[in-house]
C-alpha positions in Angstrom: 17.7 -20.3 -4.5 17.7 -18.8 -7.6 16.3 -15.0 -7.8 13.4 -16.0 -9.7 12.6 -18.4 -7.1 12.5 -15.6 -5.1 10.2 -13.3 -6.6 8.1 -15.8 -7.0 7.9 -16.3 -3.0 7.7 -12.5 -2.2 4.9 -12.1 -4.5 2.9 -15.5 -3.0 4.2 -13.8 0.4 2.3 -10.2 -0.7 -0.6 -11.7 -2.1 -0.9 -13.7 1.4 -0.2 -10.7 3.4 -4.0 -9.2 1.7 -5.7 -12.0 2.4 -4.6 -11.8 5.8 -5.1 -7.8 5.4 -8.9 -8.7 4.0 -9.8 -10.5 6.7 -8.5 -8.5 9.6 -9.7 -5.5 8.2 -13.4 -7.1 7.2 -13.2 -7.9 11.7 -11.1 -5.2 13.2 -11.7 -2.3 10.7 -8.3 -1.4 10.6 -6.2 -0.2 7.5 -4.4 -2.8 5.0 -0.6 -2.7 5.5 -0.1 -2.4 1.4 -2.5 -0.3 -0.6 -4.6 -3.4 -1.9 -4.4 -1.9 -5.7 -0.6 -1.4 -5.3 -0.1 -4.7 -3.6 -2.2 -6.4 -7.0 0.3 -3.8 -9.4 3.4 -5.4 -8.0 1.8 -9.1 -8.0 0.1 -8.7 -11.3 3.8 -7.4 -13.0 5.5 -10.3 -11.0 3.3 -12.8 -12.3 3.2 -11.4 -15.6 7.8 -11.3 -15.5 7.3 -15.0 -14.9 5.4 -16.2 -16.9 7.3 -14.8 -20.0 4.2 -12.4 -21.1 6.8 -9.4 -20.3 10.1 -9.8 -20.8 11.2 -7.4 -18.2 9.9 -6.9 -14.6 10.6 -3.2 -15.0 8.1 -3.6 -18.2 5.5 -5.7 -16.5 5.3 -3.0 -13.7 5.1 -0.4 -16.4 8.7 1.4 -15.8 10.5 1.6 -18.7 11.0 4.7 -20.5 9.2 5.1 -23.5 9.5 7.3 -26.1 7.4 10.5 -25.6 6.8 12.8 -22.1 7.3 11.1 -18.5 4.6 10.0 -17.4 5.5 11.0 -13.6 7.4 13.8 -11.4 11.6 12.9 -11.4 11.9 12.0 -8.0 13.9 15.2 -6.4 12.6 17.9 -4.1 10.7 18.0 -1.1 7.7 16.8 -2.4 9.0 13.6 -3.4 10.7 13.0 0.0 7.3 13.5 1.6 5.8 10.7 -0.4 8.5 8.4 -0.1 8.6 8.8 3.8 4.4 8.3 3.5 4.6 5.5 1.2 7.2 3.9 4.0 4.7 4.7 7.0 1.8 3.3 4.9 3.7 0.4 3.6 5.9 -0.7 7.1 4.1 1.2 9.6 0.3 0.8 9.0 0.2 4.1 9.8 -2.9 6.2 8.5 -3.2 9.3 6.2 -3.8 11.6 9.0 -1.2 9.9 11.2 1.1 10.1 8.3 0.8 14.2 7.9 0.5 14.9 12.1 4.0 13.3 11.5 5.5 14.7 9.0 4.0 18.3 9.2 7.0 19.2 11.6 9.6 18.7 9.0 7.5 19.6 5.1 5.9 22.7 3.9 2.9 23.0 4.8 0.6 20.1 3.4 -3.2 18.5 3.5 -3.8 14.6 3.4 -5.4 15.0 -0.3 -1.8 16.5 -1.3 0.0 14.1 0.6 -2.4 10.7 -1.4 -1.9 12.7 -4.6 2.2 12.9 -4.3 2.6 9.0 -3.1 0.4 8.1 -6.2 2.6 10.3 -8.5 5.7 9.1 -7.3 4.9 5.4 -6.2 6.4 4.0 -9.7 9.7 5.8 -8.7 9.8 5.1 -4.7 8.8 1.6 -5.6 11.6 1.5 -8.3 14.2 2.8 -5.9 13.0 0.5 -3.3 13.5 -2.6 -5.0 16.6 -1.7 -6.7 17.9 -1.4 -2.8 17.0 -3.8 -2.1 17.9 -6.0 -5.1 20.3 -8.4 -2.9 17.0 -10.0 -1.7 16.8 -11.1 -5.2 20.2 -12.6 -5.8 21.4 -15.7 -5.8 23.8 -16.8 -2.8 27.1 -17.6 -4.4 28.3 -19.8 -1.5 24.6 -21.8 -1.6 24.6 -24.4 -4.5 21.7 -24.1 -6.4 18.9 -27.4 -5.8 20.2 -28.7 -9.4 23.8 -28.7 -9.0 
């Protein structure tokens, strides 16, 4: 399978993961396990990759360096660690914001839930970035696998 192929399935599989997360939280009440306007971000750039109107996924999600100021926080410091381990727990875990900071109070400086929204929105492009790039592999054609055509 080729690695278009495959982003093409993960971003059918995400936008079928909201539905599911629409439903179940329109009957249990109960948070969705991707940020619904992050999960349509990464769809939206995905689709857009594909169908040639970017000619970069790192464009279509709106990553590339310009020219001029960054337009978010370099991801170092403690701040940044904090909203990567929330983003994780929000994104894996289904874990609430206040879940999220009983959790992680032990280990940051000292934090409220506002703060804690306000860093994984600044540094979502970069977490999301580093995320992918990690797990890039995913994405890859299998050598040893012949491809459908050949």
């Amino acid at each position: 399978m080729i690695a278009t192929d495959k982003l093409r399935l993960l971003a059918e599989d995400i936008e079928a993961l909201v539905r599911r997360d629409r439903e179940l939280g329109k009957r249990l009440k109960i948070p969705p396990t991707i940020p619904f306007d992050r999960a349509q971000w990464f769809i939206t750039a995905v689709w857009a990759y594909l169908s040639g109107e970017a000619k970069t996924l790192d464009r279509a999600m709106g990553l590339s360096v310009g020219s001029g100021r960054a337009k978010t926080d370099s991801p170092d410091g403690e701040e940044y660690e904090r909203s990567r381990r929330a983003w994780e727990m929000r994104a894996f875990e289904n874990k609430s914001w206040k879940e999220i900071a009983d959790e992680l109070s032990d280990e940051f400086s000292p934090f409220d839930e506002s703060s804690l929204r306000e860093g994984v929105e600044r540094h979502s492009p970069y977490i999301l970035a580093t995320f992918l790039e990690k797990h890039a592999a995913l994405l890859k054609p299998d050598p040893d696998k012949k491809s459908a055509g050949g």
